[in-house]
C-alpha positions in Angstrom: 0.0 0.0 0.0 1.3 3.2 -0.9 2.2 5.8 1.6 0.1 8.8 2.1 2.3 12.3 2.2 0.9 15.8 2.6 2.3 19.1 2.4 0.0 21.4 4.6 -0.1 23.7 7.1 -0.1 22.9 10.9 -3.4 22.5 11.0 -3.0 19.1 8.5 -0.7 18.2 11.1 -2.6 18.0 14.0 -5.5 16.1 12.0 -2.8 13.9 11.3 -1.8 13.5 14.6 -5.4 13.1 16.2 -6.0 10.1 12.9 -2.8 8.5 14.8 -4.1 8.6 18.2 -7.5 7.2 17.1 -5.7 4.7 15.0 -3.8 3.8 18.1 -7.1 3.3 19.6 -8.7 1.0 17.2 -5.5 -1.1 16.9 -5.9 -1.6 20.7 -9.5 -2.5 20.3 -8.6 -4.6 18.0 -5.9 -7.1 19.8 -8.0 -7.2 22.8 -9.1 -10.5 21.0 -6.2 -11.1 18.4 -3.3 -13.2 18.9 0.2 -12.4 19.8 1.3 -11.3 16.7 -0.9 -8.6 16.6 0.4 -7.3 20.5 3.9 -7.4 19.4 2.9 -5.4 16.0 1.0 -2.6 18.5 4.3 -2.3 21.1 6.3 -1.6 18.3 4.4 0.9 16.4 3.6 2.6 19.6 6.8 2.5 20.6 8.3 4.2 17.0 5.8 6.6 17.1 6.2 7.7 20.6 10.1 8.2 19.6 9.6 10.4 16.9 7.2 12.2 18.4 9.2 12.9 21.4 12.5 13.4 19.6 12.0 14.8 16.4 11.0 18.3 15.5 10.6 17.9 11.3 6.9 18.2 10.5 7.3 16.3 7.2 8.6 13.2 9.4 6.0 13.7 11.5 3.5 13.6 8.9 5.3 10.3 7.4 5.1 8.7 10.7 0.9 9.5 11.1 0.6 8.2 7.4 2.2 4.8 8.2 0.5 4.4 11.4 -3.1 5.2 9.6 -1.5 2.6 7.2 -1.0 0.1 9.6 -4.4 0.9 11.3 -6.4 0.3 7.7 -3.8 -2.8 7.3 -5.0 -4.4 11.0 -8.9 -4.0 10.2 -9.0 -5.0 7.3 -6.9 -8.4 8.4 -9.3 -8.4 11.6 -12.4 -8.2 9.4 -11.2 -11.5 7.7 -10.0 -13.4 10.5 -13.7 -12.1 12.2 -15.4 -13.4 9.3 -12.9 -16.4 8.9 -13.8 -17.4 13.0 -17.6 -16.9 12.0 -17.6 -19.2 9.0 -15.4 -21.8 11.1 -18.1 -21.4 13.6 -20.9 -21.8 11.8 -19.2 -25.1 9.9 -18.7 -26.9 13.3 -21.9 -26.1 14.1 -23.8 -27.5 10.8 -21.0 -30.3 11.1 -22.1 -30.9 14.6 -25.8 -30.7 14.1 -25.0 -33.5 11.1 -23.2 -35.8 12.8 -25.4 -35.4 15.7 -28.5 -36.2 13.0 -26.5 -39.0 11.3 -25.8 -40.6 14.8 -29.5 -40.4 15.4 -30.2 -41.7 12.4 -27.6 -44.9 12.6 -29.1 -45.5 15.8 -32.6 -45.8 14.2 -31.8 -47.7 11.2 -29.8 -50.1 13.6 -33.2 -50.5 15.9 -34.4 -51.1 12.4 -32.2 -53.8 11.4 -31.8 -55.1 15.3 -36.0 -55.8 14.8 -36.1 -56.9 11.3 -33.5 -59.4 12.2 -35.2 -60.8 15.3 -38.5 -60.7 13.5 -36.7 -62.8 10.4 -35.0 -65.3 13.0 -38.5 -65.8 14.9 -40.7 -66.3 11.4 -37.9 -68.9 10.3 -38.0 -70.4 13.9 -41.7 -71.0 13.5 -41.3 -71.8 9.9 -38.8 -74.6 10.9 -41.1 -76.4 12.5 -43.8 -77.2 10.4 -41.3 -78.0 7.5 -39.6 -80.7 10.2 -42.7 -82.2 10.2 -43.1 -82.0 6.3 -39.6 -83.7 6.0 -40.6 -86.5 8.1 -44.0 -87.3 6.2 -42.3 -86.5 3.0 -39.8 -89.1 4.2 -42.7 -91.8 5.2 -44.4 -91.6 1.8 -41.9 -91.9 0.1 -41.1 -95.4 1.8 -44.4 -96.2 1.5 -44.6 -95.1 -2.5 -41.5 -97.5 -2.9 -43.6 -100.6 -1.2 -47.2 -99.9 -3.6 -47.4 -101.8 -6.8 -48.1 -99.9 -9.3 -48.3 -99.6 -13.1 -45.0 -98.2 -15.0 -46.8 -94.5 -16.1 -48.3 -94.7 -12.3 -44.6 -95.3 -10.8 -43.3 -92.6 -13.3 -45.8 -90.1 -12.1 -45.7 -90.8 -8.3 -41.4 -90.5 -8.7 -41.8 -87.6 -11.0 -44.6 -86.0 -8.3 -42.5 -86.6 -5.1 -39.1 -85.1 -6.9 -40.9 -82.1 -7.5 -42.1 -82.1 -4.2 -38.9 -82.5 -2.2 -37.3 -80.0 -4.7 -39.7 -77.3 -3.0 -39.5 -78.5 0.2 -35.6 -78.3 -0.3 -36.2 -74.8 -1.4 -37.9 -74.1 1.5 -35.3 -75.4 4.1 -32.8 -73.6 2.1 -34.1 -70.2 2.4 -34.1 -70.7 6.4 -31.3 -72.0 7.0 -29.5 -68.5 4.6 -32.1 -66.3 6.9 -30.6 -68.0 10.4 -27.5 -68.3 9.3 -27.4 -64.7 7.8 -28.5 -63.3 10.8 -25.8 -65.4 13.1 -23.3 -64.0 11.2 -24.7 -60.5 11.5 -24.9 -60.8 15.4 -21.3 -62.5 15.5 -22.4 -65.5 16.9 -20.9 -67.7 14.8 -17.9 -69.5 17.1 -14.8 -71.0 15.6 -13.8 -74.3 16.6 -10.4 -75.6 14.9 -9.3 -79.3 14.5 -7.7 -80.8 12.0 -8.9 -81.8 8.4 -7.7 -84.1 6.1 -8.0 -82.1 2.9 -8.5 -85.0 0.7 -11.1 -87.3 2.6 -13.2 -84.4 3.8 -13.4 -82.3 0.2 -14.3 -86.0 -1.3 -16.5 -87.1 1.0 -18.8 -84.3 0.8 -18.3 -84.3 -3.4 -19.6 -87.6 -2.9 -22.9 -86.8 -1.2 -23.8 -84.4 -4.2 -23.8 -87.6 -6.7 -27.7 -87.8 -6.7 -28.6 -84.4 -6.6 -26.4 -83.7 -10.1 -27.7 -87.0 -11.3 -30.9 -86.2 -10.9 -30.1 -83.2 -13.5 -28.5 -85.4 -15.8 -25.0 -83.8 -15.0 -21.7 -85.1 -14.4 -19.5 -84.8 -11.1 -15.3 -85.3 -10.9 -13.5 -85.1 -7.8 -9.8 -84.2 -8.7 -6.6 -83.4 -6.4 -2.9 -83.1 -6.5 -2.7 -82.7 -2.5 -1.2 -85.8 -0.7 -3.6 -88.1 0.8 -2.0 -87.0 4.4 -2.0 -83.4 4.1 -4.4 -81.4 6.5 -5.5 -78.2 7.9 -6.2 -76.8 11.3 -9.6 -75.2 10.3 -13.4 -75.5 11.3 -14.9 -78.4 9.7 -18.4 -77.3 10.1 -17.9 -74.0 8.4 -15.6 -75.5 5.7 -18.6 -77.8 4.9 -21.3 -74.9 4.7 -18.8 -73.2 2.3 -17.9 -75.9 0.2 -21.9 -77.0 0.0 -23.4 -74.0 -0.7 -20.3 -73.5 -3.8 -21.3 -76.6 -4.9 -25.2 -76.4 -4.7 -24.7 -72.9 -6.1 -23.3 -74.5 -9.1 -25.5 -77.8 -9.7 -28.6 -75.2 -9.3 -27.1 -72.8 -12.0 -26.1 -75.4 -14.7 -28.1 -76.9 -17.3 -26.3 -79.3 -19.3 -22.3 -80.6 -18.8 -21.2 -81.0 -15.5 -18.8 -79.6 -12.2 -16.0 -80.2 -11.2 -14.0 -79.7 -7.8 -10.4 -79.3 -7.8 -8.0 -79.4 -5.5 -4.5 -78.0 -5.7 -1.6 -76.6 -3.5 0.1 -72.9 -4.2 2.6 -71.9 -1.8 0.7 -71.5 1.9 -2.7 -72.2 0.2 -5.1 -75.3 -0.4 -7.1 -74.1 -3.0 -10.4 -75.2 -3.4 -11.8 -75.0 -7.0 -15.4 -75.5 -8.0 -15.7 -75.3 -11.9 -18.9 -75.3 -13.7 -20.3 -75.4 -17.5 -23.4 -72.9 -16.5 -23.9 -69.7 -18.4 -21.8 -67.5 -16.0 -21.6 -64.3 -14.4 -21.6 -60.9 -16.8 -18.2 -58.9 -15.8 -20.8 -55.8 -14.3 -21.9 -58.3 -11.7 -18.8 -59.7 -10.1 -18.8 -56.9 -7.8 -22.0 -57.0 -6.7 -22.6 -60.8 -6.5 -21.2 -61.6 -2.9 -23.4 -58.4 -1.2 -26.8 -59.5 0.0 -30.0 -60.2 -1.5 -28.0 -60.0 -4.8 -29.3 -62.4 -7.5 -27.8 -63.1 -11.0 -29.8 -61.3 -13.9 -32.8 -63.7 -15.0 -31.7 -63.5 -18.7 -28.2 -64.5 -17.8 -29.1 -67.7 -15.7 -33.0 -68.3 -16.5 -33.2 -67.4 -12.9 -37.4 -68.4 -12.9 -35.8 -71.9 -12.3 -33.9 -71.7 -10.0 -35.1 -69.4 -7.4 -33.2 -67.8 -4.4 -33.2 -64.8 -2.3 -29.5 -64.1 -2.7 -28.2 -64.5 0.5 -25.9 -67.7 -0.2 -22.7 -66.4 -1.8 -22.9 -63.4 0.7 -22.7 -66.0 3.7 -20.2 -67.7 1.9 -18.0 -64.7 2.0 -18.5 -63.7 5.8 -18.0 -67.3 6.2 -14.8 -67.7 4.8 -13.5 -64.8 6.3 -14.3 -66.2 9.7 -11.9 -69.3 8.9 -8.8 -66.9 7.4 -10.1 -68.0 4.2 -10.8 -65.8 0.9 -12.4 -66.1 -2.5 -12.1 -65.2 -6.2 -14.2 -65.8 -9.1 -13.3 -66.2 -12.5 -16.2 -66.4 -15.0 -17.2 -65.8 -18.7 -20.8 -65.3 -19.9 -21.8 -69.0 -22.4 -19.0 -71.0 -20.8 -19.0 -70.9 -16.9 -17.8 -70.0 -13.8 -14.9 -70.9 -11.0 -15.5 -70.3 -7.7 -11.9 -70.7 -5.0 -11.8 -70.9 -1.9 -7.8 -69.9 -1.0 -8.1 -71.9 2.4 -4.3 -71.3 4.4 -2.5 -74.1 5.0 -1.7 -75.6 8.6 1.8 -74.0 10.1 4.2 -77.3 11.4 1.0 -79.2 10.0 0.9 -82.8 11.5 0.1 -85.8 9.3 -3.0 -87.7 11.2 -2.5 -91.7 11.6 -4.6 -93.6 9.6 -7.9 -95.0 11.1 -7.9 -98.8 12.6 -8.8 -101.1 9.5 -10.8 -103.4 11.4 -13.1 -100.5 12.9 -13.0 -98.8 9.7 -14.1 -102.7 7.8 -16.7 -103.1 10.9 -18.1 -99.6 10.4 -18.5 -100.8 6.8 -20.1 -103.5 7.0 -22.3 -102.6 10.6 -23.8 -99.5 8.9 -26.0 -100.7 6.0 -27.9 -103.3 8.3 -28.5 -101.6 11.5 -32.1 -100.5 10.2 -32.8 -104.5 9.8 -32.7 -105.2 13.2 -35.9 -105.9 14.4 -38.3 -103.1 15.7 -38.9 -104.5 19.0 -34.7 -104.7 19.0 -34.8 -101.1 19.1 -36.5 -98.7 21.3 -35.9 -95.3 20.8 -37.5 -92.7 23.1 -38.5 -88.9 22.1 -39.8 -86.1 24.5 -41.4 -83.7 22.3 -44.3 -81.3 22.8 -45.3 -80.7 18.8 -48.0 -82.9 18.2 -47.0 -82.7 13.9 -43.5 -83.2 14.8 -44.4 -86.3 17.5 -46.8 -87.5 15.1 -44.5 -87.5 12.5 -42.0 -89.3 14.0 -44.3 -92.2 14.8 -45.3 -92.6 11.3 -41.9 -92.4 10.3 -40.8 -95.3 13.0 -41.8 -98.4 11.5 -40.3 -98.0 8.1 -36.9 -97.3 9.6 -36.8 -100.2 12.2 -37.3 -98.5 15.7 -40.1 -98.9 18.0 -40.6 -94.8 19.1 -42.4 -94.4 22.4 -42.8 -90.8 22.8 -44.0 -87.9 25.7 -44.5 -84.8 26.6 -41.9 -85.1 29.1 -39.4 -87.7 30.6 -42.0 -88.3 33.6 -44.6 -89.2 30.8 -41.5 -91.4 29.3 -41.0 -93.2 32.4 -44.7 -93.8 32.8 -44.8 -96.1 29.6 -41.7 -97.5 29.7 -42.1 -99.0 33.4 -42.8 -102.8 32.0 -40.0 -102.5 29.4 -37.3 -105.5 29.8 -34.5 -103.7 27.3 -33.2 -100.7 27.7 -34.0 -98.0 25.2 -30.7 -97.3 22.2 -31.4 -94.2 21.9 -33.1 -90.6 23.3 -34.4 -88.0 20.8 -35.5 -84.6 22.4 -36.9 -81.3 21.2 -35.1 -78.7 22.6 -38.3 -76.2 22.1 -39.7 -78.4 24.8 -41.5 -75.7 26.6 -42.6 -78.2 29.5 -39.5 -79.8 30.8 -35.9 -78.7 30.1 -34.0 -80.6 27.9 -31.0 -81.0 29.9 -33.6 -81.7 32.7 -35.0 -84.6 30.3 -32.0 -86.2 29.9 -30.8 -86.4 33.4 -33.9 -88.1 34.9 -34.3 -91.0 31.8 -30.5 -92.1 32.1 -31.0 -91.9 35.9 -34.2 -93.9 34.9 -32.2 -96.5 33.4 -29.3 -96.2 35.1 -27.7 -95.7 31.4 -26.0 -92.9 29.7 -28.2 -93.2 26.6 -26.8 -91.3 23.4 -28.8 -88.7 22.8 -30.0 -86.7 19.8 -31.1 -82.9 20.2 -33.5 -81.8 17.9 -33.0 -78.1 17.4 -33.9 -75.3 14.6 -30.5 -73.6 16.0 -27.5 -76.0 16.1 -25.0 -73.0 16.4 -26.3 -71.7 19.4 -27.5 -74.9 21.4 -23.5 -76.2 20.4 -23.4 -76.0 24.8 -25.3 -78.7 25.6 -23.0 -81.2 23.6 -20.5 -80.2 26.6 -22.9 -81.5 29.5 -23.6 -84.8 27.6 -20.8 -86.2 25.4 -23.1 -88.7 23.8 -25.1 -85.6 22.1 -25.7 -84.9 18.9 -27.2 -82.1 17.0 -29.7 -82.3 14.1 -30.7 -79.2 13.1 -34.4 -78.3 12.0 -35.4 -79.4 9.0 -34.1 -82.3 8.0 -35.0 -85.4 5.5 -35.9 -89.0 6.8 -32.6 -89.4 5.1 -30.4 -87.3 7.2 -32.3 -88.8 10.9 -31.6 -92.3 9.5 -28.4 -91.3 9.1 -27.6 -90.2 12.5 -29.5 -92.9 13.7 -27.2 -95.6 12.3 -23.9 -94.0 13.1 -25.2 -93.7 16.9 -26.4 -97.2 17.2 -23.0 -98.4 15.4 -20.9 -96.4 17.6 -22.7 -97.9 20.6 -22.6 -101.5 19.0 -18.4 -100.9 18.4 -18.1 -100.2 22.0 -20.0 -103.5 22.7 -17.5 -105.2 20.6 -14.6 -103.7 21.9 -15.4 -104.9 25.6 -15.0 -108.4 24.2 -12.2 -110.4 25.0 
């Protein structure tokens, strides 16, 4: 800024002065609120000005000195006006900012109420839902059995067969869309709990290959089972996790592919076991990769002629939460008209120890123990059930006969020991419900092996394996069947139960 410089009488002088003064004045007025740099700039102009004033006599220098205080004056207000209007914007943006955040934390905290009731009302709608379809399973399961025993003509037989497919298909639907809601919403809540143990890679991944067989015959497709691992190498990992993951892959691609066939690899890359599952289906357009593991994402209907197979897009999204649980992780590689490869990069076991091979002779007598067990006689074996649900009781009882059991059932283990007071063997096996309102399951199970004076083995009938995983460490003969489930899969348990109990027998002979 330039310098102003008058030649005038006194007079000019003393207006000069007077400007000075009152420039002195505002400078004061305005540090009162300024920082240090604006103190140190008033001592020192006061103090030069006070100098010459005192000292100096020349009325041009004097008039030099008033210009460049008036100079500094204009300088200081016009630097306090911005830092005033500076502190005012600042003010007024932490204060908008402020009010936001306080409106977005309001806002997270309703939308998370939202979600926290949405949640609990989907986990109690797929509670109830569960079991009426357990029910369904176990009927399904009975006429099925009974469909195989009726003569009938060859157009009859094809129609029943075709019929009942289509049936369980729906039913399977069913159980599939609760099990993605519970498990969705486990994951969501965290409690999902990690429990390692060693896996062998190759029997595990096989064996579960294996139990897909029907399910892509049924569709006319073919299934390989391929590995370069060594038969002995394993991982420290959760088996129950590994075999959601690995299923729901798997089902994921049998559902999606029309004609050819899958395949599951298995390979080794540095600290990885990868897991491939390869399949001829029409695959995934490039635009949805990134979208296809977020929630209630579905593939485009043109893509994958979605009206067949139906979902509510929750399965690959588990998947992915699922793997991450385990330290796992996994890519896709797809092109539209040829297929799709799902991996699972699964990390390999540090200082991994090679498991010994199972007994022959109990492996050969599991073998050969297994497929007859359901042709003992009835009257052989008595199971016992405590269960409340008259469908699910009822069920059960109709279901009995055609697997080889004798069920005598109650509402409760008092009720159990009522009917079973003029029995002369002792029951194989205890199935309870662990919705049991009346009696406590635990409870249950305490007073009919104190009954018999036998610790029975004991199947838990639950629509929430996951969380009900505690009372397997009260009772280590428990085992969990999760709500729904086929004739198939209870038969199943059954068998392995009754031949772990008949192995034991065997073993105590000399």
């Amino acid at each position: 800024m330039s310098i102003l410089v008058w030649e005038s009488n006194q007079a000019e002088l003393i207006i000069i002065t007077n400007i000075a003064i009152c420039s002195l004045i505002l400078i004061i007025s305005s540090i009162s609120h300024g920082s240090t740099e604006a103190k140190k700039l008033f001592v020192l102009v006061f103090s030069v000005i006070t100098a010459f004033f005192s000292l100096s006599n020349d009325e041009n220098l004097l008039r030099l000195i008033g210009s460049i205080t008036i100079s500094i004056c204009i300088i200081s207000s016009i630097i306090r006006l911005i830092r005033s209007n500076q502190k005012k914007r600042r003010e007024n943006s932490e204060k908008r900012l402020s009010t936001l955040l306080k409106n977005l934390s309001n806002n997270k905290k309703v939308m998370d109420q939202k979600s926290l009731k949405q949640s609990k009302f989907l986990v109690s709608v797929s509670h109830d839902l569960k079991q009426p379809m357990h029910a369904i399973n176990l009927y399904l399961g009975s006429i099925e059995r009974i469909l195989l025993k009726i003569k009938m003509s060859e157009n009859e037989a094809k129609n029943s067969s075709k019929s009942l497919q289509k049936l369980k298909q729906s039913v399977s639907y069913m159980n599939n869309i609760l099990d993605s809601v519970l498990e969705a919403s486990r994951l969501e809540q965290g409690f999902t709990k990690i429990i390692l143990s060693q896996v062998k890679v190759n029997e595990f991944f096989s064996k579960v290959a294996n139990q897909h067989l029907k399910s892509t015959r049924e569709v006319n497709l073919s299934l390989e089972f391929i590995t370069t691992l060594d038969d002995n190498m394993t991982i420290k990992s959760d088996v129950r996790l590994l075999e959601r993951i690995f299923r729901n892959l798997i089902s994921n691609a049998i559902r999606y592919t029309k004609k050819g066939g899958i395949r599951v690899r298995l390979a080794e890359e540095k600290e990885l076991i990868k897991l491939s599952i390869i399949d001829t289906g029409p695959g995934i357009h490039p635009k949805m990769k990134t979208f296809i593991f977020n929630e209630f994402t579905q593939v485009d209907q043109d893509i994958s002629d979605f009206g067949n197979n139906k979902g509510i897009g929750l399965g690959l999204s588990i998947v992915k939460k699922l793997a991450g649980r385990i330290g796992a992780f996994i890519t896709l590689k797809s092109r539209l008209g040829i297929g799709s490869i799902f991996t699972l990069h699964i990390p390999k076991t540090k200082n991994q120890s090679i498991i010994k091979k199972t007994d022959d002779l109990e492996s050969k007598m599991l073998k050969e123990v297994l497929p007859h067990l359901i042709t003992i006689e009835a009257k052989e074996t008595i199971v016992l059930l405590v269960d409340q649900d008259e469908d699910s009781k009822n069920a059960f009882e109709f279901l009995a006969p055609n697997l080889g059991i004798k069920l005598i059932s109650g509402l409760s283990s008092n009720q159990i020991i009522s009917k079973t007071t003029n029995l002369k063997k002792i029951p194989k096996l205890l199935i309870i419900d662990s919705q049991n309102t009346i009696e406590d399951p635990l409870t249950s199970i305490r007073k009919i092996q104190e009954e018999f004076n036998q610790e029975l083995p004991v199947i838990i009938v639950t629509t929430d394996a996951e969380n009900e995983s505690m009372l397997t460490k009260s009772n280590q003969a428990v085992t969990l069947l999760q709500k729904p489930f086929s004739s198939y899969e209870f038969q199943d348990s059954v068998n392995k139960i009754l031949a772990k109990s008949l192995e034991i027998k065997t073993k105590k002979v000399p």
